[in-house]
matplotlib code that plots the C-alpha trace (Angstrom):
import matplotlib.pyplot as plt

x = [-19.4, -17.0, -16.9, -13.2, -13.3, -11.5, -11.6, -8.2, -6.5, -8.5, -7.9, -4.3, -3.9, -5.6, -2.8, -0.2, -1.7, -2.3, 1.3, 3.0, 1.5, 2.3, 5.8, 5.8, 3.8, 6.8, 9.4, 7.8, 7.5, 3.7, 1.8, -1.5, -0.4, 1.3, -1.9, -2.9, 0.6, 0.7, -2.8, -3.1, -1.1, -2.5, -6.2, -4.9, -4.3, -6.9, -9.4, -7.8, -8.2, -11.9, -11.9, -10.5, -12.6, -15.9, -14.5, -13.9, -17.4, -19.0, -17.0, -18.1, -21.2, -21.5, -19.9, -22.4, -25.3, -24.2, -22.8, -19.1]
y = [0.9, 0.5, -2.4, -3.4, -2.7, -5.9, -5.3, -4.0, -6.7, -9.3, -7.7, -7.4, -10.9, -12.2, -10.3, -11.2, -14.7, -13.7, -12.4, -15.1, -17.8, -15.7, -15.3, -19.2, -19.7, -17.4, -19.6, -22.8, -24.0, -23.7, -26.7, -26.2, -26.6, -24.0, -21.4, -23.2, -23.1, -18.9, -18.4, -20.1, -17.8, -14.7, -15.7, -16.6, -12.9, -11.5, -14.1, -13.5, -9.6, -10.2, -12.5, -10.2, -7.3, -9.7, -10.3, -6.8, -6.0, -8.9, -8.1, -3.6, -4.6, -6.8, -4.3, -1.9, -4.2, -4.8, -1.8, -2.5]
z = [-4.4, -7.1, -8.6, -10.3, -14.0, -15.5, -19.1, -19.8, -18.2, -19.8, -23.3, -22.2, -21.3, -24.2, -26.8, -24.8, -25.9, -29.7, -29.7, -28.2, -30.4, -33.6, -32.6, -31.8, -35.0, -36.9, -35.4, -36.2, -32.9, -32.5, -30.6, -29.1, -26.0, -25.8, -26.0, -22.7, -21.2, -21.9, -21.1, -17.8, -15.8, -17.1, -15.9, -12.7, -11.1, -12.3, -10.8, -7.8, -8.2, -8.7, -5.5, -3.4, -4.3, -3.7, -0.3, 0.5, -0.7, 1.5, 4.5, 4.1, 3.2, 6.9, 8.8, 7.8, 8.4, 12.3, 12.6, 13.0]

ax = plt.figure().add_subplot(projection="3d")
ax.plot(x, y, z, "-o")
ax.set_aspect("equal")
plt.show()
């Protein structure tokens, strides 16, 4: 089985984040918060990516136990 390579979403994600907080940082508008607020959303898909792909995994891997 394949399992989902998640690397180059995670290191896309994470300089998005970089980016965004220079450009904030550039602008003077730079709180902390705002790191959390930017990176929140990008961790959520691919969590859900990797949850999926566990459940697809689990649900092959029991049809080929009972023969399904």
């Amino acid at each position: 089985m394949n399992a989902p390579d998640l690397y180059i979403p995670f290191m896309a994600a994470c300089t998005y984040c970089v980016l965004a907080s220079v450009a904030l940082t550039a602008g003077k508008r730079f709180k902390p918060d705002t790191m959390y607020a930017t990176a929140r959303p990008r961790a959520r898909w691919p969590m859900l990516r990797l949850c999926a792909a566990t459940r697809d995994d689990y649900n092959a891997l029991c049809n080929l136990r009972h023969g399904l």
